[in-house]
Every structure is written in structure tokens, then in C-alpha cells.
C-alpha positions in Angstrom: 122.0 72.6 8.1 125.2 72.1 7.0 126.2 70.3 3.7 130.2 69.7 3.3 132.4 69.2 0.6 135.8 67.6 1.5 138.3 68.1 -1.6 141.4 66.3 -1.0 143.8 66.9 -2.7 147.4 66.6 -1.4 146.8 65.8 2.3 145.6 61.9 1.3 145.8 60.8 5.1 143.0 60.6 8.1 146.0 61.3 10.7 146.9 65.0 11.7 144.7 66.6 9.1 143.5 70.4 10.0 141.0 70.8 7.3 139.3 67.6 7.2 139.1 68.7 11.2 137.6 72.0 10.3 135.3 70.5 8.0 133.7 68.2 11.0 133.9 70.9 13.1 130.9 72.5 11.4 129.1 69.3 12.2 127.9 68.8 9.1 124.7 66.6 8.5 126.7 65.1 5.4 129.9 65.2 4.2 131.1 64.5 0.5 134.7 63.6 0.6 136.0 63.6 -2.9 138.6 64.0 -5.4 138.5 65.9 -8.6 140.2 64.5 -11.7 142.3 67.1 -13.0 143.2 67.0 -16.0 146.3 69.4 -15.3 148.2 66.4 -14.1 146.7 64.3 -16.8 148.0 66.1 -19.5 149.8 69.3 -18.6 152.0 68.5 -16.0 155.0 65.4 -16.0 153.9 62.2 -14.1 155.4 59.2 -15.1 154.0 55.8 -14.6 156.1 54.8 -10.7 154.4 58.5 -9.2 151.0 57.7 -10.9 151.4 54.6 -9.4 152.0 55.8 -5.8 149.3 58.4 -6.0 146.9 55.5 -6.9 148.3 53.6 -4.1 147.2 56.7 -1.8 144.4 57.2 -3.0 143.1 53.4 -2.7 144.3 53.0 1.0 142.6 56.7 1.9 139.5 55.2 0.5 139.3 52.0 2.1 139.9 53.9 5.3 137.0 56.2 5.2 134.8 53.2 4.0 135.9 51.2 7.7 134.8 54.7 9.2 131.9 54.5 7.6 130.3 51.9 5.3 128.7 54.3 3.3 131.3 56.8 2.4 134.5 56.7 0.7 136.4 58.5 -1.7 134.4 59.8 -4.4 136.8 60.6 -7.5 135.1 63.0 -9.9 136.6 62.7 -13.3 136.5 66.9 -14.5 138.3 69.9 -13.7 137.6 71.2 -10.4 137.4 74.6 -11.9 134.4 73.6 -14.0 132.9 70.6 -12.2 132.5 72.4 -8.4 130.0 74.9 -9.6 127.8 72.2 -10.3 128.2 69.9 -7.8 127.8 72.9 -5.2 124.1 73.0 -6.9 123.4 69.8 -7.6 124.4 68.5 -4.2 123.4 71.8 -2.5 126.7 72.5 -1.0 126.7 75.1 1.9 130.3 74.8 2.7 133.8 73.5 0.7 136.7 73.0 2.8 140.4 72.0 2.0 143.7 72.5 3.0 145.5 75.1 1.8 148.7 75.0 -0.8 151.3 77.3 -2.2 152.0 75.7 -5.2 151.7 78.0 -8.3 149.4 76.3 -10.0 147.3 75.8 -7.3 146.9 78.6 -5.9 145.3 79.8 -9.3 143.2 77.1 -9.5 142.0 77.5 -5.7 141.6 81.3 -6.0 139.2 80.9 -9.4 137.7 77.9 -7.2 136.9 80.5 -4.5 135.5 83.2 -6.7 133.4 80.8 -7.9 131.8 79.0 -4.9 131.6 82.9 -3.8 129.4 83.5 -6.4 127.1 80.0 -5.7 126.5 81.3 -1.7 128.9 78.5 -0.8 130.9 79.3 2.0 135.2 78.6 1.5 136.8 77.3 4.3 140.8 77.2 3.0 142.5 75.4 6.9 145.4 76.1 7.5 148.7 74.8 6.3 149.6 70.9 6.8 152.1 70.1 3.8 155.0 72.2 5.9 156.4 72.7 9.1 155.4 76.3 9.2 153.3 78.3 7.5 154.7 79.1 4.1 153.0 82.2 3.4 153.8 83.2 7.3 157.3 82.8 6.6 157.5 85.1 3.6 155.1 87.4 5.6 158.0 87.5 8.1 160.7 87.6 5.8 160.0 90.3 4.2 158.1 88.9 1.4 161.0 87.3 0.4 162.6 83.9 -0.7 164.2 82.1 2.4 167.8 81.5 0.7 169.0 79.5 3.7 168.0 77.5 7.1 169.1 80.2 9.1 166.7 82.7 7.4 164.0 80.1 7.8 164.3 79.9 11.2 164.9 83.3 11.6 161.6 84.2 9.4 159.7 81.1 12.3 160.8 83.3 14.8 158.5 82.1 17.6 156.2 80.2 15.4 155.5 77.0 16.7 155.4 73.8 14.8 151.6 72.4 15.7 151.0 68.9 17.3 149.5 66.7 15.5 145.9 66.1 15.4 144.4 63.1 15.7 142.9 61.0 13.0 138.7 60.8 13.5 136.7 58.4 15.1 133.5 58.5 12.9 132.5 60.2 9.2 129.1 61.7 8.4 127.0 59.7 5.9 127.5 61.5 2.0 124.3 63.1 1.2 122.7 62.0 -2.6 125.2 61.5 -5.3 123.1 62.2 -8.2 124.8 63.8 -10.8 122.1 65.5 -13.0 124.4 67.7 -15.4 126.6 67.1 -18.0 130.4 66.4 -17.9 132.9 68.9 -19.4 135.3 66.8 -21.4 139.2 68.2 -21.1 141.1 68.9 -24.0 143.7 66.1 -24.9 145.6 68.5 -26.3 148.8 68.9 -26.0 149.2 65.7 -23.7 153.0 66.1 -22.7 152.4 62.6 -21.1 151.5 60.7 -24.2 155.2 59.2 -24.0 153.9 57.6 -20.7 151.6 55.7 -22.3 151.2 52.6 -24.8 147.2 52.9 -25.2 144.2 55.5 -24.9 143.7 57.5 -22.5 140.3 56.6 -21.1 139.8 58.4 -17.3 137.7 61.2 -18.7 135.0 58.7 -20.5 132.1 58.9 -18.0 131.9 61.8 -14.9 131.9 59.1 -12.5 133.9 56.2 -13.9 132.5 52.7 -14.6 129.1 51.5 -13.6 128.8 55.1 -11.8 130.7 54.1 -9.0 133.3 57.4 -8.2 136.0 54.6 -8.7 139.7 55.6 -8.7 141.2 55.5 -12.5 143.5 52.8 -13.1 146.4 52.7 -14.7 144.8 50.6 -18.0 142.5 53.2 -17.5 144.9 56.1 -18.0 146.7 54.0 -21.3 150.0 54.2 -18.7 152.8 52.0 -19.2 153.0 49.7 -16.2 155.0 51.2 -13.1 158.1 49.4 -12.4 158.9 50.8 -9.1 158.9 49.0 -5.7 157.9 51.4 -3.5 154.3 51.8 -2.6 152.0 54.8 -1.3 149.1 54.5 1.0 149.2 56.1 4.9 149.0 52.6 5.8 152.4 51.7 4.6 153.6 55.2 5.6 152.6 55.3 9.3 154.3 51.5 9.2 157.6 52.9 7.8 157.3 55.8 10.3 156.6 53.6 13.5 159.6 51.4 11.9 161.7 54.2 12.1 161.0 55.7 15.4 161.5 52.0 17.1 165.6 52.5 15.6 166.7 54.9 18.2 170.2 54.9 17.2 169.9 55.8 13.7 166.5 57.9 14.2 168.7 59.8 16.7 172.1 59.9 15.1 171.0 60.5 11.1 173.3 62.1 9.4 172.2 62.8 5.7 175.9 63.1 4.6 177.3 60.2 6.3 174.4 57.7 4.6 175.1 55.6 1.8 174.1 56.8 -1.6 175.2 53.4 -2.9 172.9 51.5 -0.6 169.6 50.2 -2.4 168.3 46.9 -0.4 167.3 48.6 1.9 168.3 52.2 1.4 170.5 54.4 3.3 167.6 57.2 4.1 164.0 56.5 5.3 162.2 57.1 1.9 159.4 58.6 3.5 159.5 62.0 1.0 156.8 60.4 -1.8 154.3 60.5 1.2 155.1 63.6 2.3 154.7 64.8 -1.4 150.8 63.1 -1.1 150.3 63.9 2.3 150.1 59.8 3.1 152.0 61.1 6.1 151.8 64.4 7.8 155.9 66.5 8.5 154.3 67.4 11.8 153.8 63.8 13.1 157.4 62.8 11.5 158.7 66.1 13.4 157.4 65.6 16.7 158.0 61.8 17.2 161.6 62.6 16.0 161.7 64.8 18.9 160.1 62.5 21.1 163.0 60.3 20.2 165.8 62.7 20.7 164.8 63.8 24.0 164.4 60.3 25.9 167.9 59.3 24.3 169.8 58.0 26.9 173.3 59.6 25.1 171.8 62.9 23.6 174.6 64.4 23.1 175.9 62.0 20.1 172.5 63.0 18.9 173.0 64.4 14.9 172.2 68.1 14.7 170.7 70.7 12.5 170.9 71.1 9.2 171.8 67.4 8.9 169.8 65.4 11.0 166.2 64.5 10.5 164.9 67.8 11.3 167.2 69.4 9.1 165.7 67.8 6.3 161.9 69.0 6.6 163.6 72.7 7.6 165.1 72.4 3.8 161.9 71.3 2.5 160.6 74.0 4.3 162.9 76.6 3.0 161.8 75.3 -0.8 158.2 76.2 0.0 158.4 79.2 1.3 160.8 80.4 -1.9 158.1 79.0 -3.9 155.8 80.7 -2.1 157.2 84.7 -2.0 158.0 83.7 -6.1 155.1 81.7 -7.7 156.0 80.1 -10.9 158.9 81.9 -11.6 161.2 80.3 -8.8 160.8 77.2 -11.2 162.9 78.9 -13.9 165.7 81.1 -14.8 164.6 83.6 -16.3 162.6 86.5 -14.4 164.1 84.9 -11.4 165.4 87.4 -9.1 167.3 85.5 -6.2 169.4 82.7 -9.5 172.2 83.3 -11.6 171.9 84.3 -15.1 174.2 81.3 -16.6 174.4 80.7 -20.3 173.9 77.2 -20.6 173.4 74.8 -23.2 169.8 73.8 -24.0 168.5 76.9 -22.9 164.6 76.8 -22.4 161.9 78.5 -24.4 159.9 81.2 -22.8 156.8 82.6 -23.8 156.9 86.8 -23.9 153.2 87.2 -22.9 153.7 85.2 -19.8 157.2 85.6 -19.1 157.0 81.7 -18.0 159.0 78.6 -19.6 157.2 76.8 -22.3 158.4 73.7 -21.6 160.7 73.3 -24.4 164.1 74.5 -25.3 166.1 76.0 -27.6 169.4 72.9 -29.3 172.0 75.5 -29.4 174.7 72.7 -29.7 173.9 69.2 -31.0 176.3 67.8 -29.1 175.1 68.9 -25.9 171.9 67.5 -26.9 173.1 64.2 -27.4 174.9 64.5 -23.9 171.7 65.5 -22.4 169.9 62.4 -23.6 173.0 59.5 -22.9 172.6 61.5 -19.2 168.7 60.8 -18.8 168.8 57.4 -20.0 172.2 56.1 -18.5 174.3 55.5 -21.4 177.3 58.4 -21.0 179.8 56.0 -20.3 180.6 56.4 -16.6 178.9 53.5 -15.0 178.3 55.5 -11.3 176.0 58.4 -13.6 174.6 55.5 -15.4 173.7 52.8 -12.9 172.2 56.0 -10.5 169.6 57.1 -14.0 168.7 53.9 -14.6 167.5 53.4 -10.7 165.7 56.4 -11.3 163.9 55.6 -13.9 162.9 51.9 -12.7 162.5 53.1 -8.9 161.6 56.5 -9.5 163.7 57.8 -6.5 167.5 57.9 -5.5 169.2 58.8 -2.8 170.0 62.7 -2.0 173.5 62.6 -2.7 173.2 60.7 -6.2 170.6 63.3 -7.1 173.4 65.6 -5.8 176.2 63.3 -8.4 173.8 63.6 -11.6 172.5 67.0 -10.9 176.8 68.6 -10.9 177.9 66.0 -13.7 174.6 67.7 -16.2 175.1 71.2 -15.1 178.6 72.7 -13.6 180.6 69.4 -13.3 180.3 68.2 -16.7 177.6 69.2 -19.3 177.6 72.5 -19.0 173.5 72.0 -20.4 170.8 74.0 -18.4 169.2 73.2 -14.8 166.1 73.3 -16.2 166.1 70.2 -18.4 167.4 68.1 -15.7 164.7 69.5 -13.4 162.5 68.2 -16.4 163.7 64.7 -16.2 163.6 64.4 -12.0 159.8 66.2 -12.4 159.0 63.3 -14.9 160.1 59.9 -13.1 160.3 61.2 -9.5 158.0 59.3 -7.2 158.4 62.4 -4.6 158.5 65.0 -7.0 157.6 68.2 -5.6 157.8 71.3 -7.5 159.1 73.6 -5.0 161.9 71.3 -3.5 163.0 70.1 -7.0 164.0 73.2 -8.6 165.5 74.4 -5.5 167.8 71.4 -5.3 168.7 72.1 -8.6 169.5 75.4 -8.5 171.6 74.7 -5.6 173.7 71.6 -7.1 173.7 73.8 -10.5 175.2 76.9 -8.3 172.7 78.9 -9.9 170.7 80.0 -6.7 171.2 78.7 -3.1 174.4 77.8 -2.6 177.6 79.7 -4.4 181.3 76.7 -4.0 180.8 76.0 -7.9 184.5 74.7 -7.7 183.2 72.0 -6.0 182.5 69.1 -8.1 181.6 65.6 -7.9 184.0 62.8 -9.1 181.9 59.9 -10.7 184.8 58.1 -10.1 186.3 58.4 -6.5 183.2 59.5 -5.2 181.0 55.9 -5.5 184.1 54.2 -4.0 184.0 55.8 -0.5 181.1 54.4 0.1 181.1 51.4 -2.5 184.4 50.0 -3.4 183.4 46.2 -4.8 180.8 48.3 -7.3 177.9 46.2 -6.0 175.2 49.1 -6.9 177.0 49.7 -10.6 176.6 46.0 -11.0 173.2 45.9 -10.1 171.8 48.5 -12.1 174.4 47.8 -15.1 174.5 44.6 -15.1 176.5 44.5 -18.6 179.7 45.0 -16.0 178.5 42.2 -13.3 181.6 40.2 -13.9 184.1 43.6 -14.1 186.3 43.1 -10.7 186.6 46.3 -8.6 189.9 47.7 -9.9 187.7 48.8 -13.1 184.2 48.7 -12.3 183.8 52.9 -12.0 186.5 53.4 -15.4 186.1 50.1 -17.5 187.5 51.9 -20.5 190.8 50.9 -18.9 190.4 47.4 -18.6 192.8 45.6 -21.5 190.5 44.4 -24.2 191.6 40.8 -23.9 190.0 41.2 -20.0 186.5 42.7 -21.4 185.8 39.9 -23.6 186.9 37.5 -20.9 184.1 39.3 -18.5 181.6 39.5 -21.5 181.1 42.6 -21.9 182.8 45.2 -24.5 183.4 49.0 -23.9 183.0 50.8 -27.1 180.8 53.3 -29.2 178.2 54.9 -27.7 175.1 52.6 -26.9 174.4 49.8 -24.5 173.4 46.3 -26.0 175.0 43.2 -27.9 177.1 42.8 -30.6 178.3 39.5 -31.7 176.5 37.6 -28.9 179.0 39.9 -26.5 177.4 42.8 -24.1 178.3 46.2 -24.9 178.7 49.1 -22.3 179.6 52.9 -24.1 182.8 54.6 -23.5 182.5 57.6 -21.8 180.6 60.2 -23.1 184.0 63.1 -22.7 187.0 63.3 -20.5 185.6 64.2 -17.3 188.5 66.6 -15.9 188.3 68.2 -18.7 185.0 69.2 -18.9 185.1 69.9 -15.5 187.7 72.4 -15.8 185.5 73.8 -18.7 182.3 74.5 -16.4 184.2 75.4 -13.6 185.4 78.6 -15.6 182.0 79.0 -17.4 180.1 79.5 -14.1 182.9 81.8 -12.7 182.5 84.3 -16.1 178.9 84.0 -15.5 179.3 85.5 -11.9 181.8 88.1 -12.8 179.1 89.2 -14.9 176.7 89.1 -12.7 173.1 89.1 -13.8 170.1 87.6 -12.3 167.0 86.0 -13.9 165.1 89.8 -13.8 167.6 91.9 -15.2 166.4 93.8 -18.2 169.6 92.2 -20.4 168.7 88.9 -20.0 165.2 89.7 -21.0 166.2 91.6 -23.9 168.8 89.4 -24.8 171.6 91.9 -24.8 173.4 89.9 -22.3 175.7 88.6 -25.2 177.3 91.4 -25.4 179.1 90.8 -21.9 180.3 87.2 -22.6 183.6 86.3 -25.4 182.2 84.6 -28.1 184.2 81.8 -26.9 182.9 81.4 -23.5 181.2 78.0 -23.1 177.8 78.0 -23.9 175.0 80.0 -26.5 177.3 83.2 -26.3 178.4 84.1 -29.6 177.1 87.5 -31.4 176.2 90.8 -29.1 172.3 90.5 -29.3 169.8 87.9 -28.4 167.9 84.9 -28.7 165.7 87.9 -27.7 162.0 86.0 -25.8 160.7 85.9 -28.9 163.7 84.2 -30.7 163.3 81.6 -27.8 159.8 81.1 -28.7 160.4 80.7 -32.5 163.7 79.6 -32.5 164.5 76.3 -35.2 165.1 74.1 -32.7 164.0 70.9 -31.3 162.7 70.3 -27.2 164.0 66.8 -27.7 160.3 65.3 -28.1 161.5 64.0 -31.7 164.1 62.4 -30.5 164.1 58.2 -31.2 163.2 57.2 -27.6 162.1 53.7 -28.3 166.1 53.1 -29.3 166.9 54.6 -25.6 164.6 51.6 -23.6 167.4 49.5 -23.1 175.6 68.1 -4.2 176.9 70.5 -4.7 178.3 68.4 -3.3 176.8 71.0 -0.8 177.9 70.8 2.6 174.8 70.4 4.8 176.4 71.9 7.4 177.3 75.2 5.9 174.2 75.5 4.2 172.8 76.0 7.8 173.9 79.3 8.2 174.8 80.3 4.2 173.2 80.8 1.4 175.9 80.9 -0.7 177.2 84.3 -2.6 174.1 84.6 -4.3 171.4 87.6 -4.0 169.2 87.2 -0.8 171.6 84.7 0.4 173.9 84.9 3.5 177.4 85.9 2.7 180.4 84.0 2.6 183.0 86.0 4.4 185.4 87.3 2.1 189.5 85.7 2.1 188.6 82.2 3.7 190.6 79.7 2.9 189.0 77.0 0.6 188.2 74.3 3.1 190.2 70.1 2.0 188.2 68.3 -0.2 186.4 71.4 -1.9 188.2 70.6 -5.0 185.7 67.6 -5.6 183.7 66.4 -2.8 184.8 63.3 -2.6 185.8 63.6 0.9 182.7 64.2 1.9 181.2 60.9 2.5 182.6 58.8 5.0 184.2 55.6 4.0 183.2 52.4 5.7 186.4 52.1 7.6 186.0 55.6 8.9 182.8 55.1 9.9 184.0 52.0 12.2 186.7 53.6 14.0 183.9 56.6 14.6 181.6 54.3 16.3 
């Protein structure tokens, strides 16, 4: 007799799910599907109210489908730790077998291995199924690649080899009935402490007041529940709405077939440019394998296949890069999340460097103000106010939305690191992990490494232009005006650079460009001036991150650990590098300094420009990546990358 726990966690879908298939292949007489509470999230990890939101979303429509398989079941949310609340629900429910789906996150792979020593020691039999968050394997693909980081498609698929991507499995017909549900032990209550969401939320957090929730009904939390702010995004989770979007996309043969993620719109936001479909791949509401496969379906019964779009910038493409992410994450754990111990990223000496804590050799998760101005550019950046309304108007959709398109993740992510700030990967990594609705670890520092030219991808020359970049694809400013609407009446000729509108003009279009804060004064709107002079600062990062490469060190060399690096940069090079010795780890740790928590956030309410195609076969000059060859010439438009994106009249004489 078999009795089955199901532990979803992120595979929150009935369609194309191989462990939720294993589990019912043990024919189990019943089977407990639940979700634990973790407490990790709550507290530990970033969430912001929009991904909260969508994971609620998920979890709601999962549970409503279970219940129409069978009246009985659902999804039963346990409100504890899984590493302290399994061990008793394997004896109070006498559990024979727990069964998920495997991950390679960091964290959870220490939370499933002390899971598994644990139900080892109960007699309860693990069964981890395979992979279903990736393409491939993850763990295969380091396996192959020599248990290393895949720095580029072409080592991906070279690592796949003759791996095939599985079909997908069908979604079940009937559930098993959930045996008793008596919970005869006490709860373990988390510590609140430190809760690095409490700037999410304007009340108390609640979830953890009873095991089971109200009225002991294994109800999902809710948002009053959590204290959370209320989401402001638009997009919704659920596999419902996801296998909608999908079967949306699929009947559009022409785009499904001829996508193109550097030819799409980053201006476009009703509807967008791209499918969106990434927050549900993030929570499993729809499975990569079914989006690869009915892509494919698509492509081969095109009756013109050979205008088709092709790898690395088609569909495909884009769950081959997510897949590349994963499997770095995978051969690296937490450290491909960082700097420093990092063996495949650039050693850069950037502003805002983070702390890191010498007995774990991991980030803390706050940083070290090395340069109050930087700060202050760090914080006009995350809450669009630096003055250059394209930056701004793409923040401020982040932060209501929580998503933007690639190539405005690709505009903020230069104009923070090596096209403008000069401040450190890491805290904009910070800021996407915080409002993202598809946030996923693995795929979020890797992009950011890659736009920061830190890892990945090597053209740091290559900047974006907040100014002539928008226009290619935007020249009337309709997405500026939407999400700053204190330049709705600004005519096109000054819409990316009002600074140079005549004064006399501004007041006429209600709205003044001065100081450094958006608002009113006078009964008149007020948008900043910009933040620095943008070719300037360019200019400035550009030569930063080429001293940084002649020097040449990587997270894991002994002299950035030691903090001896110094001693190889002028004490006028841009960034932290005056003096010969340090911040040592342990100056990072204790250093005076702020992480930016204290700062008055209530007053702040109001790619590289990577090629896609080169990153096919590259991974830029950067160790474990494919090499550039050496005298090329630089290629047009690698100055900025404004040519990059197709204008609107291009695009009609193409088609």
C-alpha cells in the first residue's frame, strides 16, 4: 500500500508534468498533493507584491483543477518549512513515498538534499523525477560539459549532444482521493527575522498564524494575509491563462514562425512585442517542452519555411538561453549569482560593491556606498527619476507591470553598469529579483552579467543610447508618454531630451524640467534633468571596463579575495580603487556603510546590446567562453547599438 506525497513546488501545471506522472505511477491508494509555505520566500528571498501575486494566481487555478479531477482533493498549502514540517507529516499521515520534480536552484537543492536525508531517516521512500523546468537536463549538461558553466548556445548544444528534448506528457485523467488530513502535532513558527520584504508590505504579516490557515482549510494565503501591498500588475498566472496565451500564439503562424527577438518592439506595451509567457515558465504554469514542440510543429507545416527565424533568435533560441542560465547555475551553485568567487566573470571595480560574508564566501545582500553620488544614481535609476525619460518611463513599467521587454531590460541593465553608472551588476540584479514577475535566479544574473560585460558576452564598447535607441522603434514617444505622463503634451522633437526644449515651450506643455525629483511645483508638473551627461559617462565606463580586462582577474582569484587587487588599478581609475590593499572580506562585512535600506523610500513613490546572433556561437572574450578571433574589424553600429533594432519603415520594405 502505497501512501504519496505530491510537493509542488515550481511545476504548478497538470499538463506535461513527469513527477506528478511518477507519483501515479506507483498507484498510490492516496495521494496528498500539497504545498509547503516556506518561509525562505517569505522573508529571505525578494518578492514583490506583482510576482506574489502571479504565484497566487497559479496556485489558485492549479487548485481548482485538481478539485474538477476530483472533488475531494485539491491543493493543500501547509503553512511551515518543508525542512521541519515533512518529518511529521510523513508520520502523521504515514507517508511511504514523497515525490517531486527535481531543481537546480541553489537554494533548493539544499533544501531538497536535507529533505532527503530526512525522509531517509522516516523509511520514506524519495522519488526526485526527472527534470521539467528546462529543455535538457541541467545537471546532464554540466555532466557533459565537463562540469562546467555553458558560456554560450553553441556549448549548450554541444554539451545536448544527442540528448533529446522529451514530448510532452499528458495532463491526468483522474486523482486518487487524499488520505486523512489530521494534523496532530504542533506548528514550528519561522523566524520573522530579518524579513528583507517588510518594504513590501503596509500591515502584519499573518500566513504563519495557524499550520493550516483559517478554519483549517489548507487555503492558499492571501495577499491581506501576507500584509503585501496590493499588486499593480496586469498580467495574471494560472495554466489556464497560460495554455490560452500558448494556443493564441501557435494559431499566429507568421509571427510564431518568423519571431525575431531583436526585430520586436521594446516600446510596444498594449499588447507587447514578445509572447510574455516567461512568469509561467518561472512557476511551471506552462511546461518549455510543450512551448518547444508546438513551435516546432508550427515551423515544419509552414508553407514558406525558409523565411522561418532561426537560432539563437527565434523562439527556440530563447528557451536554449534560458537553458544555458541553468545549466551555469547548475555546475556553480550560488556563486554564479555573484562576483566574487565567481570563476567564469570579470573582476570589475564597481561602485556599490556588495558585502560578502568570509565564512560563506556568499554576498550578504548588502553593499558597501563607496561614492554617495553613485548611490544617489543608483536610486533615481530604480525608481525612474534620472532624467532621461526612455530609462525612466521603462523603471516605472517595471515596477507597476513587473516585466519589460528583453531589450529594455537590455537599455537599463548598460545605462546602470558599463553605459553610464558605472555601479555594480549586483544591485541591479537586486532590483529585477525584487519586482520581476518572471524572476528566475539563474537567468537573471546571467543576463546581467552579460549586459554588464562581466561574464557571457565580452563588446563592452557597445553601448545603448537612451536617446536614439527608443526612436527606431518609437519616434512619436507614445511609451515615454504613457509611463511619464508629466511629458504627455512634449511633441516628438523633445520627448527623449526635454532638457532642450525652450523654457517658454515647457510651461506651455505643463510640465518643467529642472532639479532632480518628479512632482509639482507651483500648480506646474515637474520632470528632473538628467541625472549626468550621457556621452560622457559613457566614455568614462567604456575605459573603466577595458582597465579592468587588462588586468584581468576573475571572481576566484586570490587578489580579489584578499583585497590586494588595488594595487593593479591608478588610484584614479573609475570606481573603489584608491590605496594598494583592500576592503579585504572582512572590511566588506564591517564596512561604515549603508545597503540603501535607510534610504527615504516613501519620498521615491511618485543588451549588451548583445547581438543574439553572435551570441550563438560566442561567448564573448571571457574565461570558458568561445573566442572572438583576434584583428576583426568592429562590425557598424557597435559603437552604440542603436542600429540594431529595426525601424518601422525598414521593417515594411523587408516584408
Amino acid at each position: 500500500m502505497s501512501r504519496v506525497i505530491y510537493w509542488f513546488r515550481t511545476d504548478l501545471r497538470l499538463h506535461d508534468s513527469p513527477a506528478l506522472h511518477a507519483a501515479l505511477d506507483l498507484n498510490p491508494d492516496c495521494l496528498y498533493p500539497i504545498w509547503c509555505w516556506d518561509p525562505h520566500y517569505v522573508y529571505r528571498a525578494r518578492v514583490g507584491p506583482n510576482r506574489w501575486q502571479f504565484l497566487l494566481d497559479c496556485q489558485s487555478d492549479l487548485s481548482a483543477s485538481i478539485s474538477k479531477l476530483n472533488k475531494r482533493s485539491k491543493l493543500f498549502v501547509i503553512r511551515e518549512a518543508p525542512q521541519t514540517v515533512l518529518p511529521k507529516l510523513f508520520k502523521a499521515w504515514r507517508i511511504t513515498h514523497l515525490v517531486f520534480e527535481r531543481d537546480t536552484d541553489a537554494y533548493a537543492k539544499e533544501r531538497d538534499a536535507k529533505v532527503t536525508d530526512l525522509a531517509r531517516e522516516a523509511g520514506v521512500e524519495i522519488v526526485a523525477a526527472r527534470h521539467g523546468r528546462t529543455l535538457y537536463d541541467p545537471d546532464e549538461i554540466v555532466k557533459a560539459h565537463g562540469g562546467k558553466p555553458t558560456m554560450s548556445i553553441s556549448q549548450l548544444q554541444h554539451a545536448a549532444g544527442k540528448l533529446a528534448v522529451p514530448k510532452p506528457l499528458d495532463p491526468p485523467k483522474s486523482l486518487p482521493d487524499p488520505g486523512d488530513l489530521s494534523l496532530n502535532f504542533e506548528q514550528t513558527q519561522p523566524s520573522q527575522h530579518p524579513d528583507i520584504n517588510s518594504i513590501q508590505r503596509d500591515d502584519e504579516e499573518k500566513s504563519y498564524y495557524s499550520l493550516s490557515g483559517p478554519d483549517n482549510a489548507f487555503s492558499i494565503p492571501t495577499m491581506s494575509e501576507m500584509g503585501l501591498k496590493p499588486a499593480s500588475t496586469p498580467h495574471r498566472g494560472g495554466e489556464t491563462n497560460a495554455l490560452a496565451a500558448l494556443d493564441a500564439l501557435i494559431a499566429n503562424e507568421h509571427y510564431t514562425t518568423t519571431f525575431s527577438k531583436p526585430e520586436t518592439a521594446p516600446t510596444a506595451f498594449s499588447p507587447q512585442s514578445t509572447t510574455l509567457l516567461s512568469p509561467h515558465h518561472h512557476f511551471g504554469s506552462l511546461s518549455v517542452r510543450l512551448l518547444y514542440w508546438r513551435v516546432q510543429e508550427v515551423i515544419t507545416k509552414a508553407e514558406n519555411r525558409s523565411k522561418a527565424s532561426t537560432i539563437p533568435t527565434n523562439l527556440i533560441g530563447q528557451l536554449l538561453f534560458r537553458d544555458m542560465y541553468f545549466a551555469g547555475q547548475a555546475a556553480l551553485g550560488y556563486s554564479f549569482a555573484q562576483t566574487y568567487n565567481n570563476p567564469t566573470t570579470h573582476f570589475i571595480p564597481w561602485h556599490l560593491p556588495s558585502k560578502v560574508d568570509p565564512e560563506t564566501n556568499l554576498v550578504t545582500g548588502s553593499y558597501t556606498i563607496d561614492s554617495h553620488q553613485a548611490e544617489t544614481w543608483f536610486q533615481r535609476w530604480k525608481f525612474g527619476r534620472t532624467g532621461f525619460p526612455w530609462i525612466d518611463a521603462l523603471m516605472r513599467q517595471l515596477r507597476l507591470e513587473g516585466w519589460i521587454h528583453h531589450l529594455g531590460r537590455h537599455a537599463v541593465a548598460c545605462f546602470l553598469t558599463r553605459g553610464g553608472c558605472y555601479i555594480d551588476w549586483e544591485r541591479g540584479a537586486e532590483v529585477f529579483e525584487e519586482w520581476l514577475i518572471d524572476h528566475e535566479t539563474s537567468c537573471n544574473s546571467g543576463n546581467w552579467q552579460w549586459l554588464a560585460c562581466a561574464a557571457f558576452y565580452a563588446q563592452f564598447y557597445r553601448c545603448y543610447s537612451p536617446i536614439a535607441f527608443p526612436k527606431k522603434s518609437d519616434p512619436e514617444g507614445v511609451f515615454v508618454k504613457h509611463f511619464v505622463p508629466e511629458l504627455e503634451n512634449y511633441p516628438k522633437k523633445y520627448i527623449y531630451e526635454p532638457w532642450k526644449a525652450p523654457v517658454a515651450d515647457q510651461k506651455k506643455w505643463g510640465c518643467l524640467i529642472k532639479g532632480k525629483e518628479s512632482g509639482e511645483e507651483g500648480g506646474m508638473k515637474v520632470y528632473p534633468k538628467p541625472m549626468f551627461d550621457f556621452d560622457k559617462r559613457r566614455g568614462i565606463c567604456i575605459e573603466g571596463v577595458k582597465t579592468a580586462y587588462r588586468v584581468g582577474l576573475y571572481g576566484d582569484d586570490p587578489r580579489v579575495k584578499d583585497g590586494t587587487w588595488r594595487k593593479l588599478f591608478d588610484d584614479n581609475a573609475e570606481g573603489p580603487t584608491e590605496g594598494s590593499q583592500g576592503p579585504t572580506v572582512e572590511d566588506q562585512t564591517n564596512a561604515d556603510g549603508d545597503n540603501g535600506d535607510r534610504v527615504d523610500t516613501e519620498k521615491m513613490d511618485m543588451g549588451v546590446d548583445q547581438d543574439e546572433r553572435e551570441a550563438a556561437h560566442q561567448g564573448g572574450e571571457n574565461r570558458g567562453g568561445d573566442r572572438m578571433p583576434r584583428g576583426g574589424k568592429r562590425k557598424r553600429g557597435q559603437g552604440t547599438l542603436d542600429g540594431h533594432l529595426m525601424s518601422p519603415k525598414k521593417k515594411r520594405e523587408k516584408a
